[in-house]
C-alpha positions as CSV (number, residue, x, y, z in Angstrom):
1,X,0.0,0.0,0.0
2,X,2.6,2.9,0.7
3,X,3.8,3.1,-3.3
4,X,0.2,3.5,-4.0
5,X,0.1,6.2,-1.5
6,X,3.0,7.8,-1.9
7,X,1.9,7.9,-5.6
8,X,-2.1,9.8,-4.9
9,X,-0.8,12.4,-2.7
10,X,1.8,13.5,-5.0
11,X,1.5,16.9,-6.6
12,X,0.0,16.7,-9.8
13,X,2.1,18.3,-12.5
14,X,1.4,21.8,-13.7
15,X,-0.9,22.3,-10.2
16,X,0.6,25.0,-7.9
17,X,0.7,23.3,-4.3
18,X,-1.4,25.0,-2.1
19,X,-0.8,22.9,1.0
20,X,2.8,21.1,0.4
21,X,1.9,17.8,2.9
22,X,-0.9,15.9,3.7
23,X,-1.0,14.2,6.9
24,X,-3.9,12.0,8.0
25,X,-5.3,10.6,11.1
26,X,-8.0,8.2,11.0
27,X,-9.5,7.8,14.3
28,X,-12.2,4.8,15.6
29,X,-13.0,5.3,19.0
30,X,-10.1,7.0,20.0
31,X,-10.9,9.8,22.7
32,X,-8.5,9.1,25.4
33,X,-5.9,9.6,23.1
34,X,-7.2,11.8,20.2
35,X,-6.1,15.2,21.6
36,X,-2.8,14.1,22.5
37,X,-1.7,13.4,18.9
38,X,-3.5,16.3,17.3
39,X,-1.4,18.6,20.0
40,X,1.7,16.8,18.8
41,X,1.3,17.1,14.8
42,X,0.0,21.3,15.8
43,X,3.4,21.2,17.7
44,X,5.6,20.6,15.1
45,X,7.8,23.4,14.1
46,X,7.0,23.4,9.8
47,X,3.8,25.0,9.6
48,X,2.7,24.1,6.0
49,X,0.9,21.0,5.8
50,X,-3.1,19.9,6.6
51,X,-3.9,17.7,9.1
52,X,-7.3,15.7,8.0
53,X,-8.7,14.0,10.6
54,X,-11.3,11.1,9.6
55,X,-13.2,9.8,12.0
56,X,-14.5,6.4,11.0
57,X,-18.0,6.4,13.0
58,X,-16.7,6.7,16.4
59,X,-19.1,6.3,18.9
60,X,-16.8,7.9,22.1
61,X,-16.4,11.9,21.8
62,X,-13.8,11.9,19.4
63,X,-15.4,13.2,16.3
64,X,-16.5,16.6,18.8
65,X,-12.6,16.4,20.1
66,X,-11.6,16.8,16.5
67,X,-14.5,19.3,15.5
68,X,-12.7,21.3,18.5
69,X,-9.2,21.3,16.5
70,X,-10.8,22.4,13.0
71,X,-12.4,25.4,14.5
72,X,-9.4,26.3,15.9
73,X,-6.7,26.1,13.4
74,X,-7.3,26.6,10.1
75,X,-4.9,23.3,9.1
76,X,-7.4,20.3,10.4
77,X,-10.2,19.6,8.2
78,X,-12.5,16.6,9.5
79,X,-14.0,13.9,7.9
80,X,-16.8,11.9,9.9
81,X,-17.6,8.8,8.3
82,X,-19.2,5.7,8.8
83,X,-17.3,2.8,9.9
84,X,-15.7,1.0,7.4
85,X,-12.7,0.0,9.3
86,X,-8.8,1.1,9.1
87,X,-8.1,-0.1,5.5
88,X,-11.2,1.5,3.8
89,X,-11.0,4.3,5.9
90,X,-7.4,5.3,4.9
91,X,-7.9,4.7,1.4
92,X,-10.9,7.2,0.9
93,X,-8.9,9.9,3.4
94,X,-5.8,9.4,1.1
95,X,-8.1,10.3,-2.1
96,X,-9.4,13.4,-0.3
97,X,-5.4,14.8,0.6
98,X,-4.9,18.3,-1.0
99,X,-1.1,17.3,-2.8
């Protein structure tokens, strides 16, 4: 799987890249845990990249935790999705990454 998704997220040629790295979280159920990792991708010193957070049906608070992050910074966008599990789930967020 990671030459096929190495391959998507490149940029496509001729397109200007608007946000230089994608970096994904998919999230099932993950609340205790969630706002931890979020904090630690915010944290990170390059500032160029979207975070996109799917959330695949969660039932705990973690889809609200993650709402929380997009209102905030303008580099989360949240996907809430039905569950599908990790594989399905990673494919369709990899589809939706901006590069």
């Amino acid at each position: 799987m990671g030459n096929n998704v190495a391959r998507i997220c490149q940029a496509k040629p001729g397109v200007p890249l608007s946000v230089p790295i994608s970096l994904i979280i998919t999230v099932y159920n993950r609340d205790r845990y969630l706002a931890q990792a979020i904090e630690s991708v915010l944290s990170q010193t390059r500032e160029d990249f979207e975070l996109l957070i799917w959330d695949d049906g969660s039932t705990d608070d973690s889809l609200a935790i993650a709402r929380r992050y997009e209102e905030k910074d303008k580099r989360v966008r949240v996907v809430a999705g039905s569950h599908q599990g990790f594989t399905k789930t990673l494919c369709d967020a990899v589809v939706l990454c901006q590069v």
